[in-house]
N, C-alpha and C positions, 0 to 999 in steps of 0.2 A: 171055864177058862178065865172070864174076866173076874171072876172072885177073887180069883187066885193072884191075879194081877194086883186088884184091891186091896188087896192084904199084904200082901210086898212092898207095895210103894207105901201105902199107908201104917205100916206096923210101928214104926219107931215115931215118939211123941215129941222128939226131941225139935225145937228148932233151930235154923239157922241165924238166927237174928245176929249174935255175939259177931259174928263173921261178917254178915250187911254190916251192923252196924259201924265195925272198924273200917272196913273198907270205904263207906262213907262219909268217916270222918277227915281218912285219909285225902279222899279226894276233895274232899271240903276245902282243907288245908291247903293242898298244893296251888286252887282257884285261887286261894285269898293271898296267898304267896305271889304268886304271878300279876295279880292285881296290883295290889301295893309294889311290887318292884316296877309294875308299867308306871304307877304315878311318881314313885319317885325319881325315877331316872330320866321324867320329863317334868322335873320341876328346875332343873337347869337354867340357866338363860341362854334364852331360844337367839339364835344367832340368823336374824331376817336379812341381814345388812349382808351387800356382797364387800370381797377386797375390790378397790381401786387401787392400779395402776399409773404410776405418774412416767414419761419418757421424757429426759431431757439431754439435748448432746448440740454439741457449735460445731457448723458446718466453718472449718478455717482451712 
């Protein structure tokens, strides 16, 4: 029974690699995307300072 299984799964020589390997180039890609958009869209000028408020009014 398990020979039979053996030869099933094992018969075709072919591999999958072409298919890993796109896939991980793919996700390669999307990381290194994501990276570089995080650094650039925080190379802005970081705005630390709050707004002040001035109130001025004559009590007449």
């Amino acid at each position: 029974m398990f020979e039979k299984a053996k030869e099933f799964l094992f018969a075709e020589d072919r591999g999958v690699s072409p298919v890993i390997g796109v896939i991980l180039m793919v996700a390669i890609t999307v990381i290194l995307a994501a990276v570089i958009a995080t650094f650039v869209m925080n190379m802005g000028p970081s705005e630390q300072t709050q707004p002040s408020v001035q109130w001025e009014w004559n009590n007449e």
